[in-house]
N, C-alpha and C positions, 0 to 999 in steps of 0.2 A: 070463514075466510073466502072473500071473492075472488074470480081467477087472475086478476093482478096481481092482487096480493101473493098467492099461491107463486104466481109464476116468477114473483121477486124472489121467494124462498129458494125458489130451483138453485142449484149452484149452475156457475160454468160448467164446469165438470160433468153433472149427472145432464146438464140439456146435450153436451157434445156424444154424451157416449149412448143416450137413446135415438138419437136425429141420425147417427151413424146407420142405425138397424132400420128405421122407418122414411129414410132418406130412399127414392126413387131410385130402381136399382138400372146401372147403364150397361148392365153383362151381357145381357138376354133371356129370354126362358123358351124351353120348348118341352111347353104344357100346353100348347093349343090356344094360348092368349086367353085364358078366364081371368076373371076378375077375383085376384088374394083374398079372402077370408081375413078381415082385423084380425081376429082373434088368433090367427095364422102366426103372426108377428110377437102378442104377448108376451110369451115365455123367452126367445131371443134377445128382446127388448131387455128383460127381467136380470138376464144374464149379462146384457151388456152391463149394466147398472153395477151389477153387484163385482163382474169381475175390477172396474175398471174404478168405484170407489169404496167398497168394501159389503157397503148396507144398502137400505131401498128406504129414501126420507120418503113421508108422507107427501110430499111437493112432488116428488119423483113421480108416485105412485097416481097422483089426481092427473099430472103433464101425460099417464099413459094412456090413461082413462079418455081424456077428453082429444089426445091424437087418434089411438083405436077407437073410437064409440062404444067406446064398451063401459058397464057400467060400475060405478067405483067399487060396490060389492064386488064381480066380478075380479076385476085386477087383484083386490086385496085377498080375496079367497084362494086365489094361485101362488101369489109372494109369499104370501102365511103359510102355507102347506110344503114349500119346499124348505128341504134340512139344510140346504145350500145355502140358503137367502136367510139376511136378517134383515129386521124392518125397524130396530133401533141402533145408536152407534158404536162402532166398536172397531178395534181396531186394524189394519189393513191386513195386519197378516194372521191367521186362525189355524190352529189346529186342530183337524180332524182323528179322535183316534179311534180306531174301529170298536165298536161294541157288539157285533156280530155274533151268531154261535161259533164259528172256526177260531174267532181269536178270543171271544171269551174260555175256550177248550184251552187255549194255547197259553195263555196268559194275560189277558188283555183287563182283568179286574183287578190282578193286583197292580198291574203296570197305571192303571188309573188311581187307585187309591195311592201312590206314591206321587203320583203328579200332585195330588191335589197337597198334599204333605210340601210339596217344592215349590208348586207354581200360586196355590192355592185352589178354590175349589173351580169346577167347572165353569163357564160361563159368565164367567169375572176377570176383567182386562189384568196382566200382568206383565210389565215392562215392554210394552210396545206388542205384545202377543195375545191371544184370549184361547183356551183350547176347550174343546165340547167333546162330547161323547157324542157318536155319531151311528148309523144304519151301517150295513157290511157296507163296506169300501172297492168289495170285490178283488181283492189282493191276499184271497183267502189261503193258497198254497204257500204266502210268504207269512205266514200269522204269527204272532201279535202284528199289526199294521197301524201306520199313522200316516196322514198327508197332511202337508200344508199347501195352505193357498193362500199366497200373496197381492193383494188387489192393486192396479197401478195401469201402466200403459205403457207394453202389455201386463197382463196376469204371470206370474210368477207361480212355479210348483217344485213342490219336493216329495220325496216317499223315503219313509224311514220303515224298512221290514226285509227283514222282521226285526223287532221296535222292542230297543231298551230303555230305559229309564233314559239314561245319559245320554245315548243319541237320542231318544229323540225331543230332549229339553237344548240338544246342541243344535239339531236341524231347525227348530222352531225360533229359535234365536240368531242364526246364520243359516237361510237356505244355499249360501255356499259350501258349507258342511255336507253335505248329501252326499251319500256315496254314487254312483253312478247305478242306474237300475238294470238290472240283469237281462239279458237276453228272452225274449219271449222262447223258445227255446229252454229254457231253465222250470218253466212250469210245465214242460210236457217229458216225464221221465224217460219215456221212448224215443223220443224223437230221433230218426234217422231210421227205425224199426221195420222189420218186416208187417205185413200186412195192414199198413196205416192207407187212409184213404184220405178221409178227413184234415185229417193232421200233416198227409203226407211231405207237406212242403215245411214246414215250420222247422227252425234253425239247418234248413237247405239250403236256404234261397235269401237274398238280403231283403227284406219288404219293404225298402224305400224303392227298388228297383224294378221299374217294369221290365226291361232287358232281362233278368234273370227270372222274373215268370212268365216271359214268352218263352225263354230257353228251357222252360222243364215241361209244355205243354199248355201256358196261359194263353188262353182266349182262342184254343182249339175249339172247343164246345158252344162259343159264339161262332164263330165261322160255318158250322155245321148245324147251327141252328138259321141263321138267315137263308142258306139252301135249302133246308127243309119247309121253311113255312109255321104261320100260326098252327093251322091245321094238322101237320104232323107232330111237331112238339106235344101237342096239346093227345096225340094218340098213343106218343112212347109213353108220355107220365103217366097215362091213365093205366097202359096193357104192364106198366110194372108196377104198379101198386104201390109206390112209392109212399109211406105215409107221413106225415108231416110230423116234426120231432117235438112242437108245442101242444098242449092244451090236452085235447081228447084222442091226439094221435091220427085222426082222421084222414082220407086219402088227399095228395093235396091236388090233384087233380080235376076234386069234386072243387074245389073253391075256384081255382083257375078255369074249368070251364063256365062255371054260372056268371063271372067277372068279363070272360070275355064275351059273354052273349048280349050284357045289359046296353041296349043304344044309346042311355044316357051317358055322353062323354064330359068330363075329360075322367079315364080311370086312372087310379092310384096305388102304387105297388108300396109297402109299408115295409122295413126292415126293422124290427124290436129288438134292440141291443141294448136295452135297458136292466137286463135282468135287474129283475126285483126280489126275488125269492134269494136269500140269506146263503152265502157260503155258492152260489154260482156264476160261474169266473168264466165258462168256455170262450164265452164270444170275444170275454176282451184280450184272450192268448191266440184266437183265428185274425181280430182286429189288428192288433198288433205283432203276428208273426205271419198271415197270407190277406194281404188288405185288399189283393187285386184280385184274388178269386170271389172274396161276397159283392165286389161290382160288376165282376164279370158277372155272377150269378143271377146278380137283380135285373141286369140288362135282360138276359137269356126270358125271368121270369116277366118281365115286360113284355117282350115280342109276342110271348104265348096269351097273355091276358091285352091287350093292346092297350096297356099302359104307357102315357108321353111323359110320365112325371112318379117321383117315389120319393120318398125320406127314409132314411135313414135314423132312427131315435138314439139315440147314445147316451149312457148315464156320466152326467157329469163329474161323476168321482176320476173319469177316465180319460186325464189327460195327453195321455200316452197313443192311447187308442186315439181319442182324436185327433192326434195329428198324423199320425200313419195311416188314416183313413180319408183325411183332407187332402193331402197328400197323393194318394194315389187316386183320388176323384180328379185332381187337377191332371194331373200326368194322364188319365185313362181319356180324360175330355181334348187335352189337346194333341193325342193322337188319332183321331177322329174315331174312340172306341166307344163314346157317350157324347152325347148329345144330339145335334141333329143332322137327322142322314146318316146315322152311324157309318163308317166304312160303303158310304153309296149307296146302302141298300137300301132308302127310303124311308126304313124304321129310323124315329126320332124316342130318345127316352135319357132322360138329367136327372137327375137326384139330388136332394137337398140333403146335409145332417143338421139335425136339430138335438141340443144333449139336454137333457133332461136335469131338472131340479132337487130329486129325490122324492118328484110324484108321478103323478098321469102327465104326459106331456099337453100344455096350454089348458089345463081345468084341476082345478081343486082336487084332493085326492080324495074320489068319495066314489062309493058303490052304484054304478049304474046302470039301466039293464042295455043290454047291448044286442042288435040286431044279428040273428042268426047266420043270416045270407049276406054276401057279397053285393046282393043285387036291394040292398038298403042302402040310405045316403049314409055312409060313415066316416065319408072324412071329407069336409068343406061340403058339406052337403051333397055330394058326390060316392059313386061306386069303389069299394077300394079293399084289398086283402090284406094281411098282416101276416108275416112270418119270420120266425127267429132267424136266426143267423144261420146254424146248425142246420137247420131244414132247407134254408136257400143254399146252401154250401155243398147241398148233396147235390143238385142240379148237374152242375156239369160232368162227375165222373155219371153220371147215369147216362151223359149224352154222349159220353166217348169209351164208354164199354166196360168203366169199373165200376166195380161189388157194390152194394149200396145196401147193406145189411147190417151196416157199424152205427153205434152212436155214442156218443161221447159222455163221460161219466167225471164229477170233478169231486175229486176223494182229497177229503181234509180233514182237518183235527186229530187222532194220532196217529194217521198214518204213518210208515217209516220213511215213506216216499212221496208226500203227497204232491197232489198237480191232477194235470187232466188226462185219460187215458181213453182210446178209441178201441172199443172192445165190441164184438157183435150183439145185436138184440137180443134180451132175454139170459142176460150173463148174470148170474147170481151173485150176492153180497159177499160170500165166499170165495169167490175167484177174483173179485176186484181185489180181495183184501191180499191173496195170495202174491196176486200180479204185483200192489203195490207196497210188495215187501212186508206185510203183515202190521202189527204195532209196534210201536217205539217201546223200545225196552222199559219195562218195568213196569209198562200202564199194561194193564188189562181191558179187551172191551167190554163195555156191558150193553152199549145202545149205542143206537145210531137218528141221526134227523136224515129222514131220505126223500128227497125233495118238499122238504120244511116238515114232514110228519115224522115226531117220535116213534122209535121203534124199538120194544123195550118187551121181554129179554131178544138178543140175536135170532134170527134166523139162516144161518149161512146159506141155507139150498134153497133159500127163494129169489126169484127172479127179479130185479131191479126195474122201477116201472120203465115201459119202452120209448114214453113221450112227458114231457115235464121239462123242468131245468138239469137234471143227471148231477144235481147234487147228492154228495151223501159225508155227510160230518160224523165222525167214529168217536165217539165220547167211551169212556172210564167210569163214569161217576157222573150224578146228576147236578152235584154243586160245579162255581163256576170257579172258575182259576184266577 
C-alpha cells in the first residue's frame, strides 16, 4: 500500500484525533525550549486514537509512523503491548473486568465465567459491547472490579465495584446506570485518624479545591523551600535520611544530588503513578483524594535537582485520578504555583501527565537494562530521576517538621477492612492484619502476595518490606474464586 493509498484509508476521525496531539502546541513550555523527542508524543497519540474511535487501524498506525519518524516496527510494538489499545475493530464501548489477584481472591473468576454464560465468551462483540479480562484495574479495596470505556468525543467512563453479575452487564450496556463512585476517602479506613502524615488530608479537604489545601497548610513547604535555596533543600534531605519508598529503598537524596550536579541541561523530574505491580492502589487514593500535595511536591523536588520540566506517568485504568490531577495542575499553574517564575522567585518548573497503556510508557513492554545514575541520558536523551508518588509525597512534611517514618501499605483480598493504611516502617503482617480488622468472617488466612511475592505459610512477626508498592493480598486458599 503506497502512502496515498494508506492516507485514503485514514478515516476523518482517526486524522482529526492524532493531528489534535501532534498539532504545534500555542500554551507554552518552560523546559528551556529543546527540541520534543517524536517518540515523546507516540503513546499520546496512541491514546488519542483509541479513546476517541475505539481501535488503532493499520492506516492510523503508518499516518503515526510517517508524522513521528519513527519506524513502523516501532509504533506497532507499543499499540500491540498496551492492554488498553486494540489494533482490530470492535466496538466503542468495552468492558474491562479485573483479573487481578485482589479480585480474583474476591470473586472476579466466577463473576467471569458467568459473563461469558450471558454475554458470551471474552473478546467477542455482543450487542453493541465486547468485554476482556484485563491486568489489575487498581480498584483493588473495591474487588471484584469492572470499568467501562466508552470511545467518542469525549471518552466516556464507568466503574462497576464492587461488580455483580447484573450490574455490571447493566453498567456495560447503560453507562448511565453507574452508581456514583465513592469518595477517595472510602479506601482509606482511617481517614481523619490520629498520627496520619501521608494520608493526613484525604476526605479532609475537597481535592478539586486549592482554597482548602492552602487552608490546611498547602504549599507551606514550597514557600520555605524557595527561601531556602537549592543548596539547603538538597542538605535537610540528605542529614534525614530520608529513603525513597520505590525500588531498593535507597536514600533519595543520593539521586537528587547527582541530578543536580550534571551540566548537561534540560533535567527531568519523573513522577511514576503507574503502579504495575498487581493489587497496588496508594497513589490513585493520594491522586484522587490530595492532588495538590504531589504537585506541590514535585515542584519542591525540582528546585532541589534544577529541574524546568517533569511528567507525571499515570495508568490509564485511572480515570478519576486523571482528572483530579489535571485539574489541579491547571489550577496550581494559574496561580502562579507552576510554571514560570513560580511566585517571582525565578524558579521555572511544568509538568506534563502522560497515562500510560498498560505498559512502559512510549516503548514496548520488554526488559531493558537501565542506567544506574541519574547522570545517564534517561529520558529524551537527557538527565532525569524517577519517583513514586508515595516518596515524593513525603517531601514536604519533612520540610515543615512532620514525622516521615510512615509508609503506606494497601491491604486487600480478605481483609475485613480493606484499603490503604499509613503505619510506620517495619510494621509487621500482624498488625496490619490487627489494624485492618483481621479477616472476613469465615475465611481463614493461609497466604499472602506481598508486593507480588507469595508468602506461604504466614508469618505474622515479620516486618513488611519498607520500600516496593506496600501491597499485600490476604488469600484463604490457593485456588481462585
Amino acid at each position: 500500500m503506497d502512502s496515498r493509498s494508506r492516507d485514503t484509508a485514514l478515516s476523518t476521525e482517526e486524522r482529526a484525533a492524532i493531528d489534535v496531539v501532534l498539532a504545534p502546541s500555542s500554551s507554552g513550555r518552560s523546559d528551556g525550549g529543546f527540541t520534543r523527542s517524536q517518540h515523546d508524543l507516540l503513546l499520546p497519540a496512541l491514546h488519542a486514537l483509541n479513546d476517541r474511535v475505539g481501535w488503532i487501524s493499520e492506516a492510523a498506525l503508518d499516518y503515526l509512523s510517517r508524522r513521528l519518524t519513527l519506524s513502523a516496527a516501532e509504533v506497532f510494538g507499543v499499540a500491540s503491548s498496551c492492554a488498553l489499545f486494540s489494533l482490530r475493530p470492535r466496538p466503542r464501548r468495552v468492558l474491562h473486568v479485573c483479573a487481578g489477584p485482589a479480585c480474583r481472591a474476591t470473586g472476579s473468576t466466577t463473576l467471569c465465567r458467568t459473563l461469558e454464560r450471558r454475554l458470551g465468551p471474552a473478546d467477542r462483540p455482543a450487542g453493541g459491547v465486547i468485554w476482556q479480562r484485563s491486568p489489575c484495574l487498581g480498584l483493588c479495596e473495591r474487588a471484584p472490579a469492572a470499568l467501562v470505556l466508552e470511545a467518542g468525543e469525549p471518552q466516556r467512563t464507568a466503574v462497576s465495584a464492587p461488580s455483580t453479575v447484573d450490574a455490571t452487564i447493566s453498567v456495560a450496556l447503560d453507562l448511565r446506570r453507574a452508581r456514583p463512585e465513592p469518595p477517595a476517602a472510602a479506601a482509606v479506613p482511617r481517614s481523619g485518624g490520629e498520627n496520619l502524615v501521608l494520608l493526613r488530608r484525604i476526605g479532609q479537604v475537597d481535592p478539586a479545591s486549592l482554597s482548602d489545601y492552602l487552608n490546611t497548610g498547602g504549599y507551606t513547604a514550597l514557600h520555605h523551600a524557595l527561601r531556602l535555596g537549592q543548596a539547603e533543600i538538597l542538605r535537610l534531605v540528605r542529614e534525614s535520611g530520608l529513603p525513597s519508598r520505590d525500588g531498593a529503598g535507597a536514600p533519595v537524596a543520593r539521586s537528587w544530588e547527582v541530578l543536580a550536579s550534571q551540566p548537561e541541561t534540560p533535567h527531568y523530574l519523573v513522577c511514576d503513578a503507574d503502579e504495575t505491580h498487581p493489587a497496588a492502589f496508594a497513589d490513585r487514593v493520594l491522586l484522587e483524594g490530595d492532588p495538590f500535595a504531589v504537585v506541590e511536591a514535585m515542584t519542591i523536588a525540582a528546585i532541589a535537582t534544577g529541574s524546568r520540566h517533569g511528567y507525571l506517568h499515570l495508568r490509564g485504568e485511572y480515570p478519576r485520578a486523571y482528572q483530579t490531577i489535571t485539574e489541579a495542575v491547571a489550577q496550581a499553574r494559574e496561580k502562579g504555583l507552576l510554571g514560570r517564575n513560580i511566585l517571582g522567585s525565578g524558579h521555572s518548573f511544568d509538568l506534563e501527565i502522560r497515562r500510560g497503556g498498560g505498559a512502559y510508557p512510549g516503548r514496548r513492554g520488554e526488559s531493558r537494562g537501565m542506567p544506574p545514575f541519574p547522570a545517564e541520558p534517561v529520558l529524551l536523551g537527557k538527565p532525569a530521576i524517577t519517583h513514586s508518588v508515595e516518596t515524593l509525597i513525603a517531601i514536604p512534611p519533612l520540610l515543615t517538621g512532620l514525622p516521615t517514618g510512615t509508609r503506606l501499605y494497601c491491604a486487600t483480598g480478605i481483609f475485613r477492612r480493606p484499603g490503604v493504611y499509613e503505619l510506620p516502617r517495619g510494621t509487621t503482617l500482624g498488625r496490619l492484619l490487627a489494624v485492618a480488622g483481621g479477616a472476613v468472617t469465615g475465611r481463614t488466612p493461609r497466604a499472602a502476595l506481598i508486593n507480588g511475592t507469595l508468602t506461604r505459610p504466614l508469618h505474622l512477626d515479620r516486618p513488611l518490606p519498607a520500600a516496593g508498592p506496600g501491597s499485600v493480598v490476604l488469600l484463604d486458599e490457593e485456588r481462585d474464586r
